[in-house]
N, CA, C and O atoms as a MOPAC input file, in Angstrom:
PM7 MOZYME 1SCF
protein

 N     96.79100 1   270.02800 1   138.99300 1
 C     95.55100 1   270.73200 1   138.73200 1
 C     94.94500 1   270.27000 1   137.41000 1
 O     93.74000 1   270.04600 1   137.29900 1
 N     95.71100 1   270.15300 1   136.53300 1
 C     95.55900 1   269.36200 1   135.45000 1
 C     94.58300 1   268.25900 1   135.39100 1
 O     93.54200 1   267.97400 1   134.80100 1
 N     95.27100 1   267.83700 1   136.14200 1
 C     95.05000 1   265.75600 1   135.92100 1
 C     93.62400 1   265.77300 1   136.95200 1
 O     92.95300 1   264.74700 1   136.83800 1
 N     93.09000 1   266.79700 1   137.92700 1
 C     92.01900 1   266.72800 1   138.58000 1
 C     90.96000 1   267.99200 1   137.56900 1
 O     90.16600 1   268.78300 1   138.07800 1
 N     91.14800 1   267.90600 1   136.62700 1
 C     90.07500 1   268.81100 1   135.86900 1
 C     90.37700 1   270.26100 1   135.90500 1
 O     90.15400 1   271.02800 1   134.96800 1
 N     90.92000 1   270.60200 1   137.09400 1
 C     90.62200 1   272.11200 1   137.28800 1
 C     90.60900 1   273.14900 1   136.41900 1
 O     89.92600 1   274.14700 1   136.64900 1
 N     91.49900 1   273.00400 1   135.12700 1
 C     91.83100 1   273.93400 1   133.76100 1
 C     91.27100 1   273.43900 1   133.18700 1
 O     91.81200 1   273.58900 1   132.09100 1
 N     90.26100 1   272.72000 1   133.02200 1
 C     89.19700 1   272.31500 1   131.81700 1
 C     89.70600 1   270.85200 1   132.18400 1
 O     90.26000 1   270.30000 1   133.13400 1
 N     88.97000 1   270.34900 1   130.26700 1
 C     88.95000 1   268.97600 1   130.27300 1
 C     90.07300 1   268.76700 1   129.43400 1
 O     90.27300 1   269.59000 1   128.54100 1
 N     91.03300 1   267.56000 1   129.60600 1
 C     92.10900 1   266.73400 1   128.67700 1
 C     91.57000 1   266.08600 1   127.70900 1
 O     90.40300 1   265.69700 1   127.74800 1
 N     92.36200 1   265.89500 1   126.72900 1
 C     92.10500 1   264.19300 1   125.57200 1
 C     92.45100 1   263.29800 1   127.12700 1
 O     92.95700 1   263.61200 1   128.20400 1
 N     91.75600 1   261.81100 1   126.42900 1
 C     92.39200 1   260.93600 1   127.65400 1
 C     93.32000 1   260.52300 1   127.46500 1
 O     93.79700 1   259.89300 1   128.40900 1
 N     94.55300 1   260.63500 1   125.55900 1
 C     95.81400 1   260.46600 1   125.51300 1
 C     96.76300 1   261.15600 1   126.69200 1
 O     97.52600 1   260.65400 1   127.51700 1
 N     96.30300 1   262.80500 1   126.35200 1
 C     97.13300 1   263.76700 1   127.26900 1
 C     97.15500 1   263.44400 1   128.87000 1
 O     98.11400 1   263.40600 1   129.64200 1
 N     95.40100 1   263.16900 1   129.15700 1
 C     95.35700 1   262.63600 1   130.56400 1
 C     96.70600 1   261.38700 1   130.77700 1
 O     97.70900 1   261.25100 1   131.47700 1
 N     96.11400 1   260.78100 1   129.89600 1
 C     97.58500 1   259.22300 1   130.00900 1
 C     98.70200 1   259.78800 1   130.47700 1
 O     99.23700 1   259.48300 1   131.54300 1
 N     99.32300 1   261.13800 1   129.22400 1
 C    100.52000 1   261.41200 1   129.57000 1
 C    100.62200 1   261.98500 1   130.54500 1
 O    101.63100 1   261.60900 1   131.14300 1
 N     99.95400 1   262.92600 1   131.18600 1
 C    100.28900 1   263.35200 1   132.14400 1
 C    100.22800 1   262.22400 1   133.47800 1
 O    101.32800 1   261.98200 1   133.97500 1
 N     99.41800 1   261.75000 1   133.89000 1
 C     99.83100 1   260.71500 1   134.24500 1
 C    101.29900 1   259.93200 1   134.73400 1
 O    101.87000 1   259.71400 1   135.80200 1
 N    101.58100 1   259.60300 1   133.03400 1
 C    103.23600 1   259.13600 1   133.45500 1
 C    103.94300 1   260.24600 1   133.80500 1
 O    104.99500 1   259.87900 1   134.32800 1
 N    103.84900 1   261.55900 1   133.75600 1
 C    104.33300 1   262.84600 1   134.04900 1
 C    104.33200 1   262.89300 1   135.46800 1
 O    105.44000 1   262.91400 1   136.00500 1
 N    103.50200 1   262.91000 1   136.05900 1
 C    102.82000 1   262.85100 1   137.45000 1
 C    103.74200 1   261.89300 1   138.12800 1
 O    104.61300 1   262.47400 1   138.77400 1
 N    103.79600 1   260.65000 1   138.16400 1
 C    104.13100 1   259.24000 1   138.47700 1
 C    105.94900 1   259.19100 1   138.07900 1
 O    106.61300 1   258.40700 1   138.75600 1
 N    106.38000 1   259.68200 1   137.44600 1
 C    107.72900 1   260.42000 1   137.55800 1
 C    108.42900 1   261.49700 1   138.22300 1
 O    109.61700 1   261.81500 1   138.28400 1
 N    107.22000 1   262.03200 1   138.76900 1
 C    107.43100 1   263.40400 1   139.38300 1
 C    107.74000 1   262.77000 1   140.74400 1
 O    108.66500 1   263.19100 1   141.43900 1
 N    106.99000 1   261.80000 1   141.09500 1
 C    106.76300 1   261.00700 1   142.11800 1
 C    107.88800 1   260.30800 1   142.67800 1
 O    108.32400 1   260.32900 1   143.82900 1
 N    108.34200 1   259.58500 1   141.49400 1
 C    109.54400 1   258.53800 1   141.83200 1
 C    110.49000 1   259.71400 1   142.25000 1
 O    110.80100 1   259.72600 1   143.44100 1
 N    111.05600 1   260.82400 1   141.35300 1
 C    111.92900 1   261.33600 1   141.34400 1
 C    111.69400 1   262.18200 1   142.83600 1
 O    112.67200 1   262.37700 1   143.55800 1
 N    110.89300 1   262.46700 1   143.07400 1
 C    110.66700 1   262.84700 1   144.55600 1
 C    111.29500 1   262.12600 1   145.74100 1
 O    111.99200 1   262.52000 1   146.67600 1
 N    110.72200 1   260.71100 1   145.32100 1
 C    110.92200 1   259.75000 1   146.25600 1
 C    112.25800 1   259.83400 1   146.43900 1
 O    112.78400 1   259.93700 1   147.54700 1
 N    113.12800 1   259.77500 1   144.88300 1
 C    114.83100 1   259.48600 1   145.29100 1
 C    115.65700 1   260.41800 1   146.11700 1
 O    116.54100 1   260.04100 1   146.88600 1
 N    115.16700 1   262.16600 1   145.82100 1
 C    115.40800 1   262.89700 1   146.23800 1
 C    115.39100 1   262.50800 1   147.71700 1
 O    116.42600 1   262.41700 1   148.37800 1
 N    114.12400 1   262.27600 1   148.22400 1
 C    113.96300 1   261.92400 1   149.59400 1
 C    114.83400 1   260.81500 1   150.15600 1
 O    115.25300 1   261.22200 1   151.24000 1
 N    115.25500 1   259.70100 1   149.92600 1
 C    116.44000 1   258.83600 1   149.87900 1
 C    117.02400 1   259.69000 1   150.19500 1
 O    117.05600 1   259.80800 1   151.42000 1
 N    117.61400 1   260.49900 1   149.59500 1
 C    119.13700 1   261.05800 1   149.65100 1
 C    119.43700 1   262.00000 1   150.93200 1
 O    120.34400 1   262.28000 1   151.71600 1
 N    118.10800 1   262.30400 1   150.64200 1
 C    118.18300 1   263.05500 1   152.34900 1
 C    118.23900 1   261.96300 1   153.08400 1
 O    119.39300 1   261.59200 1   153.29900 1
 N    117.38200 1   261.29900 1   153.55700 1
 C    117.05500 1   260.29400 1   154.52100 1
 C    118.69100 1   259.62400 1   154.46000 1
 O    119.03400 1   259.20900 1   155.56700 1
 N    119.55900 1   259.47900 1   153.56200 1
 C    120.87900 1   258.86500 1   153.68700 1
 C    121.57800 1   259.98900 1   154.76300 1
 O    122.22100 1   259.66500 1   155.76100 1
 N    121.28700 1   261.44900 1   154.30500 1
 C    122.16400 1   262.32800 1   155.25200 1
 C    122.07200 1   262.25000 1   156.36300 1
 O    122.97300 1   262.21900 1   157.20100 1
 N    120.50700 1   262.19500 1   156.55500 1
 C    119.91200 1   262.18400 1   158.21900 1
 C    120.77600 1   261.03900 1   159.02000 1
 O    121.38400 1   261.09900 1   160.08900 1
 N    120.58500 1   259.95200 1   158.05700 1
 C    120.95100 1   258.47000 1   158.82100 1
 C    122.55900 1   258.70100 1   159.30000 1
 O    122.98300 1   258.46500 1   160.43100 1
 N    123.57900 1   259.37200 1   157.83200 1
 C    124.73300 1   259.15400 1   158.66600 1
 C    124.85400 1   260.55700 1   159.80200 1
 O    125.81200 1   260.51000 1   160.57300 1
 N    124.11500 1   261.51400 1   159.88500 1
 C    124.14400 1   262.66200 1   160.70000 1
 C    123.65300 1   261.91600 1   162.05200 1
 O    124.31800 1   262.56500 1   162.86000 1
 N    122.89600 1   260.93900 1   162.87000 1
 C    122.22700 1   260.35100 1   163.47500 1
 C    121.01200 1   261.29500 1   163.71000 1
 O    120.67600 1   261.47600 1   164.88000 1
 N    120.23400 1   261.99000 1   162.59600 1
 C    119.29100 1   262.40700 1   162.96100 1
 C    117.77700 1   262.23500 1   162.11800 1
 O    116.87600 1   263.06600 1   162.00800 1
 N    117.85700 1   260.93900 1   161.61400 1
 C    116.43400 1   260.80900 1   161.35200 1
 C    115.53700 1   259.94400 1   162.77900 1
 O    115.86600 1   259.21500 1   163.71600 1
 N    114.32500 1   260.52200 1   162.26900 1
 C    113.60400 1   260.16500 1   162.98300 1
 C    112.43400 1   258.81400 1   162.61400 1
 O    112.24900 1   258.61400 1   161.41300 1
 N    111.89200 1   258.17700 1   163.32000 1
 C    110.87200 1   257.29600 1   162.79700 1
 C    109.66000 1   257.85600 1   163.65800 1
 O    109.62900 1   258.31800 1   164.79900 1
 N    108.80200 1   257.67500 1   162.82800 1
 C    106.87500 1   257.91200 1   163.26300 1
 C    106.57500 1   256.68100 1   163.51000 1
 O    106.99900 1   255.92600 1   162.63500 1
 N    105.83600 1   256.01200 1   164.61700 1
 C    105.58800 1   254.70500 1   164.47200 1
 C    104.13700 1   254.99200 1   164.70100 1
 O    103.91100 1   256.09500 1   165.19900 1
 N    102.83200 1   254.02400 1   164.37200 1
 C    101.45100 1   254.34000 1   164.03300 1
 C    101.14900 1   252.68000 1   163.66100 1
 O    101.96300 1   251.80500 1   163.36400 1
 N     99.99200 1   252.62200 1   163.76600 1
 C     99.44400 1   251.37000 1   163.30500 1
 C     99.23200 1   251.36100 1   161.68000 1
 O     98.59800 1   252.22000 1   161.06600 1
 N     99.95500 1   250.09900 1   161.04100 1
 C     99.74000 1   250.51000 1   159.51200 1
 C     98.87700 1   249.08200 1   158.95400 1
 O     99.12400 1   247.98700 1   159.46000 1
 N     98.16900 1   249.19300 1   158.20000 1
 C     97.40400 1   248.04800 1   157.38100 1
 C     98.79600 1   247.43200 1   156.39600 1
 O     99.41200 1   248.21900 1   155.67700 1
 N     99.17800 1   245.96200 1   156.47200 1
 C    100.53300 1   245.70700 1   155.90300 1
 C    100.07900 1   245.83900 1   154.01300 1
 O    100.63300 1   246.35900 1   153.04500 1
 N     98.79800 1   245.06200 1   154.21800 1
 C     98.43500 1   245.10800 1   152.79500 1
 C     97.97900 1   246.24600 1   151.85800 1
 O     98.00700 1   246.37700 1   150.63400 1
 N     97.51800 1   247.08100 1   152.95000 1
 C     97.64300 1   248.12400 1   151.73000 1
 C     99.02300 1   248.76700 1   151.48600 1
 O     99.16000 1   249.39300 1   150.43500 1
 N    100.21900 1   248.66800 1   152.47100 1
 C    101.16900 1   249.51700 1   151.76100 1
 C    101.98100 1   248.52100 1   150.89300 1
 O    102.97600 1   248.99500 1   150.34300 1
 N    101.68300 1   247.11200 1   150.67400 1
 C    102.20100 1   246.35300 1   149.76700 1
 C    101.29900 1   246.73800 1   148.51000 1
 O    101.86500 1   246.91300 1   147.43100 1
 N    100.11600 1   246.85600 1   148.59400 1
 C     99.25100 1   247.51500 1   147.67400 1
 C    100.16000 1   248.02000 1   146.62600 1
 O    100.63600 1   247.77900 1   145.51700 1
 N    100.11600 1   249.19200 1   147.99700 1
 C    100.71200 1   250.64400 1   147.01500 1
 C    101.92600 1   250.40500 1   146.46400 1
 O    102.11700 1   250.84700 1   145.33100 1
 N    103.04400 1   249.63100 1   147.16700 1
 C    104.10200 1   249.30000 1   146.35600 1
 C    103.92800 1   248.96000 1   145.13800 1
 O    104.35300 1   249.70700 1   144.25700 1
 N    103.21200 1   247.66100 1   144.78500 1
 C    103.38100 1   247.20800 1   143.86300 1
 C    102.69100 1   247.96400 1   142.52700 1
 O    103.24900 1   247.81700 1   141.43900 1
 N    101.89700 1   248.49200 1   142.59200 1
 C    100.96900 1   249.29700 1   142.07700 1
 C    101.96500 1   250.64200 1   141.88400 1
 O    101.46600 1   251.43200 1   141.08300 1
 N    103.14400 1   251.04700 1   142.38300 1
 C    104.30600 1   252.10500 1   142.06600 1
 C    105.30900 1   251.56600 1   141.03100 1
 O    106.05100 1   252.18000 1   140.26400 1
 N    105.11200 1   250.14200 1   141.24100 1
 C    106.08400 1   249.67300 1   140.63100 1
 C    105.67400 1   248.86500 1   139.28000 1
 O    106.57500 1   248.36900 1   138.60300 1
 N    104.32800 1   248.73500 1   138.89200 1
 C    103.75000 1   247.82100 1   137.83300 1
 C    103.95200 1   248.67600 1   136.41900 1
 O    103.99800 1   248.08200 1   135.34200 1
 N    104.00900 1   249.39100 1   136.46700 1
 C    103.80600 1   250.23400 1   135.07700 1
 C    105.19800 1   250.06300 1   134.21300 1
 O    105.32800 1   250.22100 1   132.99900 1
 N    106.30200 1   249.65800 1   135.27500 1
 C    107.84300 1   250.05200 1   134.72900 1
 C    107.59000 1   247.91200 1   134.75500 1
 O    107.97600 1   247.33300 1   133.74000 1
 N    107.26100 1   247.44300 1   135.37700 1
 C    107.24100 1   245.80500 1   135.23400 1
 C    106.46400 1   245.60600 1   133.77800 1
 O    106.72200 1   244.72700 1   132.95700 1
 N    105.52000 1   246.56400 1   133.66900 1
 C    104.43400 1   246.03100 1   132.67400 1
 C    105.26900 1   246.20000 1   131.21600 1
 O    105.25900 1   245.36400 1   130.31200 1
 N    105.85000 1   247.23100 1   131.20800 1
 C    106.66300 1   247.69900 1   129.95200 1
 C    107.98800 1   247.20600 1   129.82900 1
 O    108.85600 1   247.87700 1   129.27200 1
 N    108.26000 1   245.82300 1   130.41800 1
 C    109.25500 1   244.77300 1   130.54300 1
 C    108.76200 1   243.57100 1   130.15600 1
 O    109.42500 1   242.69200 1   129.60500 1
 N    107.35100 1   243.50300 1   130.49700 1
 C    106.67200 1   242.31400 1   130.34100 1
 C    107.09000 1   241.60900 1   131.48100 1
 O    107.55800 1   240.51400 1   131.16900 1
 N    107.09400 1   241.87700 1   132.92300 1
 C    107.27300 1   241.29100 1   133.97800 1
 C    106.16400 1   240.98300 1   134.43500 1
 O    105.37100 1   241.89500 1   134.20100 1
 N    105.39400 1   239.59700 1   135.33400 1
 C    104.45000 1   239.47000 1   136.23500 1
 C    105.16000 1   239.75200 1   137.29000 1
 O    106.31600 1   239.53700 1   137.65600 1
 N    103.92600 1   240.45700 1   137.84700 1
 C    104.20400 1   240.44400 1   139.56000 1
 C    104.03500 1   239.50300 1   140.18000 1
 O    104.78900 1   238.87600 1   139.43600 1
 N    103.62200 1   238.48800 1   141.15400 1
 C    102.95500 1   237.72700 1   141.82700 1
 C    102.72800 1   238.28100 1   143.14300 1
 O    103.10200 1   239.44900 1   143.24400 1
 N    102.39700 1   237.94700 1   143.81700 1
 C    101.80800 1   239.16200 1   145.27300 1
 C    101.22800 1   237.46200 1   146.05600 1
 O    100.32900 1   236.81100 1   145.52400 1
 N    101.90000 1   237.02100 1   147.27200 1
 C    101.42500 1   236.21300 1   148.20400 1
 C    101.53700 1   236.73100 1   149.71500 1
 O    102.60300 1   236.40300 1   150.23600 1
 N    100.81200 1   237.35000 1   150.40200 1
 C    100.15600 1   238.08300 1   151.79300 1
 C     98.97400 1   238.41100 1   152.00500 1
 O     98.13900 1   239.01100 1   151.32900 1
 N     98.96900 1   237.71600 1   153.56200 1
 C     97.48200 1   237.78500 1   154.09800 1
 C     96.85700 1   239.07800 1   154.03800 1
 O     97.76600 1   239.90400 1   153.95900 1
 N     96.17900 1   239.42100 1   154.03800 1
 C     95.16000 1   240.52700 1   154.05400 1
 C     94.53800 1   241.03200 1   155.68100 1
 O     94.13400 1   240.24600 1   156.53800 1
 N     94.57800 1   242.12800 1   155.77600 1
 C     94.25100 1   242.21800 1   157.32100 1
 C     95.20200 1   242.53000 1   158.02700 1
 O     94.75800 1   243.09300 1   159.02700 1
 N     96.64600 1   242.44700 1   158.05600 1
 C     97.34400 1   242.63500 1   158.80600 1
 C     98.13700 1   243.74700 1   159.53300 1
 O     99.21300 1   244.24100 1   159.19700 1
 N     97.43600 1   244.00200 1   160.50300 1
 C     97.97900 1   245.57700 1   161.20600 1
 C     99.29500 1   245.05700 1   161.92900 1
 O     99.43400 1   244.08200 1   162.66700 1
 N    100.14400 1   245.92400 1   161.53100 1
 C    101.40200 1   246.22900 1   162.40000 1
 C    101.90500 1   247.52600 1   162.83300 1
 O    101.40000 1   248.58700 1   162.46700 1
 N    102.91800 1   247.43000 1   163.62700 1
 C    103.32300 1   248.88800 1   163.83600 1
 C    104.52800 1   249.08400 1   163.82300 1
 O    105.35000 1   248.56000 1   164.57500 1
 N    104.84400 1   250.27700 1   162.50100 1
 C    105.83700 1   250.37300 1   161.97200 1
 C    105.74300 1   251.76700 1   161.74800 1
 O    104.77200 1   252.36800 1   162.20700 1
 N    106.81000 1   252.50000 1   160.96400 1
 C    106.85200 1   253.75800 1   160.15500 1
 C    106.41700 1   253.30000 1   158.73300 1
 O    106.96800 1   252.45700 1   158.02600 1
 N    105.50300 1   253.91000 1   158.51700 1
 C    104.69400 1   253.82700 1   157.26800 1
 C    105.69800 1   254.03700 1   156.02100 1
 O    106.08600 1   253.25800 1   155.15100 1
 N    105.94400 1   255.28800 1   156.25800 1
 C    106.84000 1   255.85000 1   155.05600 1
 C    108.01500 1   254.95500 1   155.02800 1
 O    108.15600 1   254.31100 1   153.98900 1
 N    108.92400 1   254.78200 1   156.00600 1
 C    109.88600 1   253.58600 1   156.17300 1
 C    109.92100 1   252.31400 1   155.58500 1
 O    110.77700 1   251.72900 1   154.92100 1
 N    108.62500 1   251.97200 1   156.03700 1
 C    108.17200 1   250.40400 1   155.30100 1
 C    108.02100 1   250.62800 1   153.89400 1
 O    108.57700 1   249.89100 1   153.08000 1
 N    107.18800 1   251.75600 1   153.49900 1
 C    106.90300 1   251.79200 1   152.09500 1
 C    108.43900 1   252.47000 1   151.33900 1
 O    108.13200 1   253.31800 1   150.50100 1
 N    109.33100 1   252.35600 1   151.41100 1
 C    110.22500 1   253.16000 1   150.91700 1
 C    111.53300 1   251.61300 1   150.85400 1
 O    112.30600 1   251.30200 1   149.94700 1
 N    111.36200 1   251.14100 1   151.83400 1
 C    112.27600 1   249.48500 1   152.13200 1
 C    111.39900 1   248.85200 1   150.73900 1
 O    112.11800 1   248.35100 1   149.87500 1
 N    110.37100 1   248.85100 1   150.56300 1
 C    109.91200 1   247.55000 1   149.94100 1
 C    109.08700 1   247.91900 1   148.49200 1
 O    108.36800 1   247.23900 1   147.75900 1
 N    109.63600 1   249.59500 1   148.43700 1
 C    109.85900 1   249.74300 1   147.35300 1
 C    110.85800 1   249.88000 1   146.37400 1
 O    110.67800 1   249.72600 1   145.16600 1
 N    112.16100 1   250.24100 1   147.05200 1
 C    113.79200 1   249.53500 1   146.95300 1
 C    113.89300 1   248.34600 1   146.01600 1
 O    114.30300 1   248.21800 1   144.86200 1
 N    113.10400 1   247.09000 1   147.39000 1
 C    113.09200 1   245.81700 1   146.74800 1
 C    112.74900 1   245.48700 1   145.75000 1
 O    113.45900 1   244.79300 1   145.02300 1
 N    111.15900 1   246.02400 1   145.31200 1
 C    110.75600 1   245.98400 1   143.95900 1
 C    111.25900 1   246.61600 1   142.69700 1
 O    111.20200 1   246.04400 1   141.60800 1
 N    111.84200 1   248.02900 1   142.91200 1
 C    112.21100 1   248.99300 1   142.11900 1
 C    113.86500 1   247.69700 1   141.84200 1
 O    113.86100 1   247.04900 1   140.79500 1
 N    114.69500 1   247.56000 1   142.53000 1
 C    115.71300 1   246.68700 1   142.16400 1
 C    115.10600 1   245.25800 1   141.25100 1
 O    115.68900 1   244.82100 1   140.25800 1
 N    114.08800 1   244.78400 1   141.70700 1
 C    113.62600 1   243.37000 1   141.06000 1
 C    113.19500 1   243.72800 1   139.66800 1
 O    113.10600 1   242.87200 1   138.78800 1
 N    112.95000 1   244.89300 1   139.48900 1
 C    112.62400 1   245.12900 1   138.14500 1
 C    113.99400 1   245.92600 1   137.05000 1
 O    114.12300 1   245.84700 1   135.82800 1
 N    114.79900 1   246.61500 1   138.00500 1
 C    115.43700 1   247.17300 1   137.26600 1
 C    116.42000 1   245.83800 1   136.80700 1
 O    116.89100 1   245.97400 1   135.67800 1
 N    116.63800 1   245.10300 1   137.21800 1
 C    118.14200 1   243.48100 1   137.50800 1
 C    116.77100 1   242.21900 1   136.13800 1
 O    117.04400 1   241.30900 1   135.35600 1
 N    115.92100 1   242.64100 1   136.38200 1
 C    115.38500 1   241.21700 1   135.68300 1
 C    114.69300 1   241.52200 1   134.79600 1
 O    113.67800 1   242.18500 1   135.00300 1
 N    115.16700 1   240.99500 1   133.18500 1
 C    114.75400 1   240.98300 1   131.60200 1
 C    113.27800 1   240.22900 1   131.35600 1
 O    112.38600 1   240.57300 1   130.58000 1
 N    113.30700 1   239.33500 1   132.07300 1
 C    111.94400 1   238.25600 1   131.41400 1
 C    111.72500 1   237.41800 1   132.86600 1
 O    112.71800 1   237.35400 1   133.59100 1
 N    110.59100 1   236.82900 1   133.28800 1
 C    110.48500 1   236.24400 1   134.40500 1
 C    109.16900 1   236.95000 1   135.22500 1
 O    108.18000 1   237.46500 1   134.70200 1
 N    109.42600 1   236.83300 1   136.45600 1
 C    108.13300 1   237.38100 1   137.20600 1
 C    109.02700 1   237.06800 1   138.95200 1
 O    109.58700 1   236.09100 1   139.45000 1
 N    108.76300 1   238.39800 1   139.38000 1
 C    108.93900 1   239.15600 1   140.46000 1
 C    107.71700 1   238.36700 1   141.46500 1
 O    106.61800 1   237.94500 1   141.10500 1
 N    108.30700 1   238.34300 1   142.76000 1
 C    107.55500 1   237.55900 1   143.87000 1
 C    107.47400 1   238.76700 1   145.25800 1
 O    108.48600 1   239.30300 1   145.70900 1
 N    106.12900 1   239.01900 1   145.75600 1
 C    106.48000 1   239.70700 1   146.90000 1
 C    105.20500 1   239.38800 1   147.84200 1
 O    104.04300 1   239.77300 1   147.71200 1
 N    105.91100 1   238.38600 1   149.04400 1
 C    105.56600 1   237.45400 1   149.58700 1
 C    105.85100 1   238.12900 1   151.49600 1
 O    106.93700 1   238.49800 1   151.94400 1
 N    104.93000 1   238.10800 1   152.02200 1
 C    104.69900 1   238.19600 1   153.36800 1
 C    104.46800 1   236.91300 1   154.49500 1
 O    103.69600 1   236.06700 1   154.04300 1
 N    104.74800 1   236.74700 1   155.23700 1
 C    104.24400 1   235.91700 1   155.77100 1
 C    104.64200 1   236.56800 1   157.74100 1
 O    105.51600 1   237.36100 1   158.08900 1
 N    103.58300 1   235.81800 1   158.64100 1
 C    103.48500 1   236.60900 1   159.95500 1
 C    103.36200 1   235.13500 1   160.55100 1
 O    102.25000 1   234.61300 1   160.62400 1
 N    104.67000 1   234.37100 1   161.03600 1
 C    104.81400 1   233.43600 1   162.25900 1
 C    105.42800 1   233.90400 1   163.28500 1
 O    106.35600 1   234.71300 1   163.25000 1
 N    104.79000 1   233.26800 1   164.53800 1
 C    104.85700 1   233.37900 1   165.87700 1
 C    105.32800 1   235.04600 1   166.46100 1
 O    106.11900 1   235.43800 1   167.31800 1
 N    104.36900 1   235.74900 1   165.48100 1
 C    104.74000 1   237.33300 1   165.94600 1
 C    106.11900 1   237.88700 1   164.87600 1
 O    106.28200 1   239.08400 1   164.64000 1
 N    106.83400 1   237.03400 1   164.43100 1
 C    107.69600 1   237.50400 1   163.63200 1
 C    106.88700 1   238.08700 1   161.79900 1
 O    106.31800 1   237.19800 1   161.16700 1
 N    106.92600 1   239.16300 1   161.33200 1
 C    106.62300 1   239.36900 1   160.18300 1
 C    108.34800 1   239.24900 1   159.19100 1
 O    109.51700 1   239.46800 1   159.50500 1
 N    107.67200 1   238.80200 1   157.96000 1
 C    108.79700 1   238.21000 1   157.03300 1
 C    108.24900 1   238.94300 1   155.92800 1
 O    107.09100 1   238.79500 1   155.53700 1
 N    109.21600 1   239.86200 1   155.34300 1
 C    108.52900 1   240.28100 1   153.53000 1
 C    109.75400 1   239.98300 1   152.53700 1
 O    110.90300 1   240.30900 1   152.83500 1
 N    109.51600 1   239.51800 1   151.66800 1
 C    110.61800 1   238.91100 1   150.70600 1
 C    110.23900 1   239.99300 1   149.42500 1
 O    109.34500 1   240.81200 1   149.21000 1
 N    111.54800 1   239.46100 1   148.65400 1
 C    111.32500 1   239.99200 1   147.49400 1
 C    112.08900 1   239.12500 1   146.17900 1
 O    113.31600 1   239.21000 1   146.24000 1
 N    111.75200 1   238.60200 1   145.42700 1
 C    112.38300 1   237.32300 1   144.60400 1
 C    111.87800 1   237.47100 1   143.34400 1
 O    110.70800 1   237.62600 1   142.99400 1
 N    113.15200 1   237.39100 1   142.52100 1
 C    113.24300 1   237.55500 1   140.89600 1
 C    113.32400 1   236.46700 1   140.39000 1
 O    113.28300 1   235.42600 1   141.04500 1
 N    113.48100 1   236.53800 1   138.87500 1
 C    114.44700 1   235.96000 1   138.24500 1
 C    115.32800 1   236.60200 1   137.57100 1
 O    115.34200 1   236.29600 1   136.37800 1
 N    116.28000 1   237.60300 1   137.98400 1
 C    116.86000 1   238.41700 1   137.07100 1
 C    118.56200 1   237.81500 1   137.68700 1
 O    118.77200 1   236.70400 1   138.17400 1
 N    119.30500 1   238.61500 1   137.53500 1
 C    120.76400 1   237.91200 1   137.40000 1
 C    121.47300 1   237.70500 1   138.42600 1
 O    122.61100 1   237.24100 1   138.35000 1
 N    120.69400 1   238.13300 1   139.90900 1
 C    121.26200 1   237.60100 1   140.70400 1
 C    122.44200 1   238.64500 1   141.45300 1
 O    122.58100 1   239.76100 1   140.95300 1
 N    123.14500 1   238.32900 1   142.45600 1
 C    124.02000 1   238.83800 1   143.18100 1
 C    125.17900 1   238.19500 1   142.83100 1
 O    124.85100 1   237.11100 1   142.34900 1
 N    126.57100 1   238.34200 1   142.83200 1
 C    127.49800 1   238.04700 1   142.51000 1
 C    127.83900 1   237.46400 1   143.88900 1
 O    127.68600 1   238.06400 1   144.95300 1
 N    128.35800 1   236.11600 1   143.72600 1
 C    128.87200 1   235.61000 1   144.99600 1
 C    129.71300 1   236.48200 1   145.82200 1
 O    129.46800 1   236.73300 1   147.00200 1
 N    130.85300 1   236.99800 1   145.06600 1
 C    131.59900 1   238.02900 1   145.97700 1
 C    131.00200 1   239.02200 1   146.75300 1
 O    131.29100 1   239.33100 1   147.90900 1
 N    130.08500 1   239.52900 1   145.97400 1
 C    129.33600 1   240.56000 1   146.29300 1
 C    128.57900 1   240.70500 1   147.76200 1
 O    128.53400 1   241.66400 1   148.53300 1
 N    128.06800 1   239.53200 1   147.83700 1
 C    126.63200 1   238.75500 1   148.76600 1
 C    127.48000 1   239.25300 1   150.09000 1
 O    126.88400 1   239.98800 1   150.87700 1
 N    128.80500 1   238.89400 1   150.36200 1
 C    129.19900 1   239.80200 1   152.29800 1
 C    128.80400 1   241.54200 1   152.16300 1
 O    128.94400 1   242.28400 1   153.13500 1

C-alpha cells in the first residue's frame, strides 16, 4: 500500500527502500513456495497448469528478479533469445526452473557475466544457463 501511494507520498530514498523490502518479500516467498512444491513432488501431488506462455517475457521477468543481486556483484547478464516465442508450458514452473538457474549463476560467480540463452530447433526448445563462476566439481557432476 505503501509503495502504490495509498498512505501518502514517500522520499524516493524510502520508496528505494521499500522496494528492496518488497523484492525480498518476494524471493522469500518464492523459497517458501519451493519447499512446498518439494513436499507436493515427493507426496505425488503437485499439479501442473499448462496455458500458452510468451517464452520471452518470462525470461524477461527472470532476469529482471535476478539483476539487482548481479548488479551489486558487478555481474553482466547477457540475454540471447528470440522474441515471440509462444510455448506451452506451466508458467509458474518455467519461471521458478530458470530462476534456480540464474539465482545459482549468481550466487557461485565473483566477477564475469552470466549467459541466458534460448534457442527453438526442429520443435525442440533449449534454455541454458552459463557462468563464469567455479564450476561443478567433477565428482559432483553424476
Amino acid at each position: 500500500m505503501i509503495l502504490q501511494g495509498l498512505s501518502g507520498e514517500v522520499s524516493k530514498e524510502a520508496n528505494e527502500e521499500l522496494e528492496i523490502v518488497y523484492d525480498s518479500a518476494q524471493h522469500l516467498l518464492s523459497l517458501i513456495n519451493d519447499v512446498i512444491d518439494i513436499s507436493r513432488i515427493e507426496a505425488d501431488q503437485l499439479e501442473a497448469y499448462f496455458e500458452e506462455v510468451d517464452l520471452d517475457e518470462v525470461l524477461r521477468e527472470a532476469v529482471a528478479a535476478v539483476s539487482r543481486d548481479a548488479e551489486a556483484k558487478k555481474l553482466e547478464i547477457k540475454t540471447d533469445f528470440p522474441e515471440s516465442i509462444s510455448i506451452i508450458s506451466d508458467r509458474k514452473r518455467l519461471l521458478q526452473c530458470v530462476l534456480n538457474l540464474l539465482n545459482n549463476a549468481v550466487k557461485f560467480t565473483e566477477d564475469g557475466v552470466i549467459k541466458l540463452r534460448a534457442t527453438k530447433e526442429a520443435g525442440i526448445l533449449k534454455i541454458s544457463v552459463s557462468d563464469t563462476g567455479i564450476g561443478i566439481k567433477e565428482e559432483d557432476i553424476p
